[in-house]
N, C-alpha and C positions, 0 to 999 in steps of 0.2 A: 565416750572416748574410744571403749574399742570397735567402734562399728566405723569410726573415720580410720581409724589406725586400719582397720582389714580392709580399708578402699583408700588407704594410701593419700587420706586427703591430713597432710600433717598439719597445717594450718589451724586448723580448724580445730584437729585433735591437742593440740598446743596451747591451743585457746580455753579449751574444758579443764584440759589439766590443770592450768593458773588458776581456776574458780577452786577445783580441789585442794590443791597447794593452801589455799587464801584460806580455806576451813581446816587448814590441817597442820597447824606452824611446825608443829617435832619433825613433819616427815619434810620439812621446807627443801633441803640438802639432797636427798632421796629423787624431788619433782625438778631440781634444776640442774642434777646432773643428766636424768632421762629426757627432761627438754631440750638438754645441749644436745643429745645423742639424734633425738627428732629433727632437729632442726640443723645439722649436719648433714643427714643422711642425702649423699649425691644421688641427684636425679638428670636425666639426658632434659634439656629445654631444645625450644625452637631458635634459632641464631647465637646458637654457642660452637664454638668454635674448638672443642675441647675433641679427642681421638677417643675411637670406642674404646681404645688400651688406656686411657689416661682415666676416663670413667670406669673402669674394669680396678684398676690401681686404687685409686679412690675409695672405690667402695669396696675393696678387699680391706686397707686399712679402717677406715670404719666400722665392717664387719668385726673385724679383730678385738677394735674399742669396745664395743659390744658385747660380744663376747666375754672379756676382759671384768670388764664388770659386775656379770652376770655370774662367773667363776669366784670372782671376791667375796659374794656375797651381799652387795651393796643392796642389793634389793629383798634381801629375803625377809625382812621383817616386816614386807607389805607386797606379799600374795599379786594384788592390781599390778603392781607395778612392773614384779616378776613375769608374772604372765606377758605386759606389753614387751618388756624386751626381746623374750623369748619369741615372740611374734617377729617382732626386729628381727632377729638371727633366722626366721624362717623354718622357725620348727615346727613339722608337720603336727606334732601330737597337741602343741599350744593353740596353734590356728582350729584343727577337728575341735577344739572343747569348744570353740565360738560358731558350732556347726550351724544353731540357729541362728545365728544373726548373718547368717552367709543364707542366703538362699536357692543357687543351684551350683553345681558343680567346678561352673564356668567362673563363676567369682573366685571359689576356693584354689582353681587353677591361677588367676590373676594377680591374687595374693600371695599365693605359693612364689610365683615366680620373683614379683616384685622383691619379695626379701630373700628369697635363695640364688636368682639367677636372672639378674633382670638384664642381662645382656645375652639372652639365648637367641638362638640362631634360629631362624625360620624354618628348616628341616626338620631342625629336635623337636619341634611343637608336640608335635604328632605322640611323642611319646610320656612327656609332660601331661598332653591331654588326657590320655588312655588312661596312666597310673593315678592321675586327680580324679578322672571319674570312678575309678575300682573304690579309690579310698572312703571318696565321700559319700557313693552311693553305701559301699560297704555289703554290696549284698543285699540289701534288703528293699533293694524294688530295682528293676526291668530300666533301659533306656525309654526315653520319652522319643518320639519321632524328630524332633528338634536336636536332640543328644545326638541322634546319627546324623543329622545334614551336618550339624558343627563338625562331628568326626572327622566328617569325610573333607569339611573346609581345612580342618589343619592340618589332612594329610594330602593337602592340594588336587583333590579329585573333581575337578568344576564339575565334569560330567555326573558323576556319582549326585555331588552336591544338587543340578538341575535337575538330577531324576527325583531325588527322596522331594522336592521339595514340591516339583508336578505332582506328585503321590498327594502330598499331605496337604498342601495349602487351595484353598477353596479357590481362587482364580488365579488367571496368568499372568498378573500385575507385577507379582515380585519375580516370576522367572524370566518373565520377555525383558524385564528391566536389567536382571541382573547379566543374563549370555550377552546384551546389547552392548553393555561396559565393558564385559570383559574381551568382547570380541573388537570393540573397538581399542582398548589397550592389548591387541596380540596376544591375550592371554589365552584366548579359546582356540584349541584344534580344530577348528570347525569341519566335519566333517560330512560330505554331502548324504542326504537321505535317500530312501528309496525311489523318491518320486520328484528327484532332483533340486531341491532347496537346501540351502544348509539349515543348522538346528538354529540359529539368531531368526532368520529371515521365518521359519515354522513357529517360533513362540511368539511375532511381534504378530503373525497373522492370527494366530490364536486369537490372542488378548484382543486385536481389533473389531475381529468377525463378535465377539460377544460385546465389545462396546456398540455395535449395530443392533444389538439386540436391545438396548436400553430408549425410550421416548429422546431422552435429552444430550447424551451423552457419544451418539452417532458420529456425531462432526469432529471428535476429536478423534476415531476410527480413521476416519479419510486420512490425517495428518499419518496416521502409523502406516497403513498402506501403502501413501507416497514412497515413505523409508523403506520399503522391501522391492528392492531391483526386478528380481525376477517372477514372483507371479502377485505383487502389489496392486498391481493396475487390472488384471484378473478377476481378484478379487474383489476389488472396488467397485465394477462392475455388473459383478453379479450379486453384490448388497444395496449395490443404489438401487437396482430394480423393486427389490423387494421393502422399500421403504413407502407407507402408507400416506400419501400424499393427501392429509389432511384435512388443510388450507391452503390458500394460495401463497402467503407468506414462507411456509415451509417450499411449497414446491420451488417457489424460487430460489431458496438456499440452495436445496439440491440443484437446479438448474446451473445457478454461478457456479457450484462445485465443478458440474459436467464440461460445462464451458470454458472452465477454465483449465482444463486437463482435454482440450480437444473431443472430447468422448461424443462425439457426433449421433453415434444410435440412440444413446443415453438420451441426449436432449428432444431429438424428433419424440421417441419414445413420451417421456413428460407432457411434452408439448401437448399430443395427442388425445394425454388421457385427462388433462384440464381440461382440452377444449371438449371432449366427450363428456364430463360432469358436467360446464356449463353450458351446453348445451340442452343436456338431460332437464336442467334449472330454466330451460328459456331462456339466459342469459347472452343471447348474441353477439354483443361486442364484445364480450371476455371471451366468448368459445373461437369469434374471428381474429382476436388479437393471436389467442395461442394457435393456432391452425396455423397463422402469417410467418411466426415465430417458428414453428415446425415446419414449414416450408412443404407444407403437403397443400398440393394444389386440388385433388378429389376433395378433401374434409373443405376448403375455401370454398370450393363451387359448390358445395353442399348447404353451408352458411348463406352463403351468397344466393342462394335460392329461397332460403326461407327469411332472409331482408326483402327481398322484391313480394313474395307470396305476404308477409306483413304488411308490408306497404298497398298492395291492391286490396286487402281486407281494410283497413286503417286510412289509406289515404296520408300517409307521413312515412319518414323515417325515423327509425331509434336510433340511438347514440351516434349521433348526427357527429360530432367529434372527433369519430373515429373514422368513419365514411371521408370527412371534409381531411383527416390527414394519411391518407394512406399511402401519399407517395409512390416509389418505384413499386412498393409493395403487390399493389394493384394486377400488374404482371405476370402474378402468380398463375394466374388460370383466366382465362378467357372470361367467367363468370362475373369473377371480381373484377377484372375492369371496367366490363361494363355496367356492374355495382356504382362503380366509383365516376364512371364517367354520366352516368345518369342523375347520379346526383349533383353534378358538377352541371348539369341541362337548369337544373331545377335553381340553383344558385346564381344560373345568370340571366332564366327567367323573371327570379324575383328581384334581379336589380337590373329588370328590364333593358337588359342588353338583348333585342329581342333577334337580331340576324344572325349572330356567335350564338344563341341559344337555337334560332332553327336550324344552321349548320350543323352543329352538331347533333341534333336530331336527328338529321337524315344519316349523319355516318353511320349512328348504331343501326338506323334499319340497314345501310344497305351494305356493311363490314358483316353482317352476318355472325357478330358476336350477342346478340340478344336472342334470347330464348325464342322459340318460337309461340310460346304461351303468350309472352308479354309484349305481340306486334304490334295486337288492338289495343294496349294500353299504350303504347307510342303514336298509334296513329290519332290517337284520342284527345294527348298532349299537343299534336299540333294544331287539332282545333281551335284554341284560340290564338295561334300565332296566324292562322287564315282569314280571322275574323278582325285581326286589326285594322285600324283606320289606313295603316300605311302599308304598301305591300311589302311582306317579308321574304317569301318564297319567290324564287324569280320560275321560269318559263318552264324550265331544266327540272329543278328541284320539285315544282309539281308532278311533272311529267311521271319522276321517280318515287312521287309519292303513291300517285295513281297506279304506278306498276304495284307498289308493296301492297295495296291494297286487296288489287286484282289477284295477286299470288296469292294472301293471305284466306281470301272466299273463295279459290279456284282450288289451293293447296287443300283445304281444310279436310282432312278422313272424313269429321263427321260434319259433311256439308249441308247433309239434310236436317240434322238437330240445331244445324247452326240457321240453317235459314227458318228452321220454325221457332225458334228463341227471339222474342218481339224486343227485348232489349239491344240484343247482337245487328238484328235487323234495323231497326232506327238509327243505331250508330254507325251502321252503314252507311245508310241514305244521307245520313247528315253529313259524313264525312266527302261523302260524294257530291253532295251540292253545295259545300265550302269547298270543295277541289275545283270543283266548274268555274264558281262564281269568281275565286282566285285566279282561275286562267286566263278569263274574260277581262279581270282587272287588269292582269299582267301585259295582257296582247295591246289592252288600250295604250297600257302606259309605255310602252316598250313601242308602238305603235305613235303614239303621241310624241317620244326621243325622237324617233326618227326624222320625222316630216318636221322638228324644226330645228 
């Protein structure tokens, strides 16, 4: 009973008391006169419509009943009972004897008030506080670091309050939380720092920069950075860098992150360094997807070198997929196109569209976007479009072939290792007596139009 009575829950303490009453018939009179007084006792609710002077009226007459009682003697021949009234009327030395069932200060202050002055004014806190704590610590032990941020709460010092509280509390969860509120309800002076941020916008970056510091819990950093106007985006910045890009799944969180706050360096940046891992891994199509993605056309043409170097080792392409949909993509670098457009040779080869296939063979020699390494492998491919039964090459087109050739063995540095290499040599010859042999068709047949 009296642990609800020193927490004000009268209900409840009303409810004990009738089990006592039930075991105790002589004091029957005694329990329902202090029930009535309980169950009087005005309290402020939520949608009553009642004036703080009408509650103040109220509970002064009450108090009086109380009182009243208490001076008659009604209760003195049950100790229990005495003591709860006296708790009623708010006497300090009644409430200290129930010291242990109160357990800090702040209770003792809440009870105190409730039955002495439960309409006090938010100024007087301050000093209600102070004289509750003298009385119930009594001397005999030190504030607790808690005891001072309260202090300083009910003597309205937010500033004071945010410093003990940075001091004492292991992270900056409850302070960024707490200057946020109050600075959004006008409560907080905010006053600029030295290095230009006020104190909300310093604590929320606080708290962020160490949620970047956690595996899992980064992402909700982003969200608090967003919140801080002036060096948010700063800071976000220079935490996304430094986040350990995994997997690729990750990297693409951060990626949407970047992308969707503009953060343009940010994203090349990522781009960059997937496509550097999967590269490191051999992974070609993931290291040319993020290169495409990163818009760096040097790391493309770099990719894009070692598809074709693959491809003359192998004889195929990997991630054919990715080659067949590259789109405007391709644009990127003179390499990659001609990546893309060679594969596109190769596809209309094998669904023997064989004239749109030699067309576009001659463009890449003679656009002068193919490597110079890979002439002889083009000139090689049209091998068999020379050898077909129908002529493909018209008069022109060989003519142009003949030149790439001729530049190709006339260009070469190392023309001497090239002509003593029996394999480079034979692909020569042969390419050169499928040139002839296709000119000599060409003149017949082009020769043969005419005359009828």
């Amino acid at each position: 009973v009296d642990v609800f009575v020193l927490q004000g829950r009268m209900d409840e303490a009303r409810h004990l008391l009738s089990k006592e009453a039930s075991a105790n018939p002589t004091s029957m009179n005694m329990y329902r006169i202090l029930d009535d007084l309980m169950k009087k006792m005005p309290v402020p609710s939520h949608g009553n419509t009642q004036t703080l002077t009408e509650l103040e009226l109220k509970w002064q007459h009450w108090h009086e009943e109380c009182q009243r009682y208490l001076q008659d003697g009604t209760f003195a021949s049950n100790p229990h009972m005495e003591s709860i009234c006296k708790i009623l009327l708010g006497d300090e030395d009644a409430i200290l004897e129930k010291k242990e069932l109160m357990t800090t200060w702040y209770h003792f202050l809440v009870t105190r008030l409730l039955y002495s002055h439960p309409t006090v004014k938010p100024l007087e806190l301050r000093f209600y506080a102070q004289s509750s704590m003298d009385l119930f610590l009594g001397g005999e032990s030190s504030p607790e670091p808690l005891d001072l941020i309260l202090m300083a709460a009910f003597e309205f010092e937010m500033h004071q309050v945010i410093k003990e509280c940075s001091i004492v509390l292991s992270n900056w969860w409850f302070v960024a939380h707490l200057t946020d509120l109050l600075d959004h309800c006008k409560l907080l002076q905010s006053h600029n720092l030295y290095f230009g941020s006020n104190m909300r916008e310093f604590l929320l970056l606080e708290y962020a920069s160490g949620l970047f510091s956690h595996h899992s819990l980064w992402q909700l950093g982003v969200d608090y950075f967003d919140h801080c106007p002036e060096y948010g985006r700063v800071y976000l910045e220079l935490h996304i860098e430094r986040i350990p890009l995994s997997t690729e799944q990750k990297a693409l969180k951060v990626l949407r992150i970047c992308e969707q706050r503009q953060m343009h360096e940010q994203v090349r940046s990522i781009c960059k360094i997937m496509a550097m891992k999967a590269l490191r891994n051999n992974r070609l199509g993931s290291a040319l997807s993020w290169s495409i993605r990163a818009k760096d056309a040097a790391f493309a043409t770099l990719i894009s070198d070692r598809f074709l170097k693959d491809y003359c080792e192998r004889g195929c392409f990997s991630d054919l997929d990715l080659i067949d949909n590259l789109g405007p993509s391709m644009l990127l670098s003179d390499r990659l196109t001609f990546l893309g457009k060679y594969r596109e040779f190769h596809r209309l080869y094998g669904e023997k569209r064989f004239p749109e296939a030699a067309r576009l063979l001659l463009t890449l020699m003679t656009a002068h976007i193919a490597p110079c390494s890979f002439w002889m492998t083009l000139l090689t491919d049209a091998l068999p479009l020379l050898e077909q039964k129908e002529v493909i090459f018209s008069a022109e087109q060989t003519y142009e072939l003949m030149r790439c050739l001729e530049d190709l063995t006339a260009g070469n540095p190392d023309k001497q290792k090239f002509q003593d290499d029996d394999v480079e040599t034979t692909k020569v010859e042969m390419l050169r007596l499928a040139l002839a042999r296709n000119l000599a068709r060409v003149i017949v047949k082009e020769g043969t139009m005419e005359g009828s």
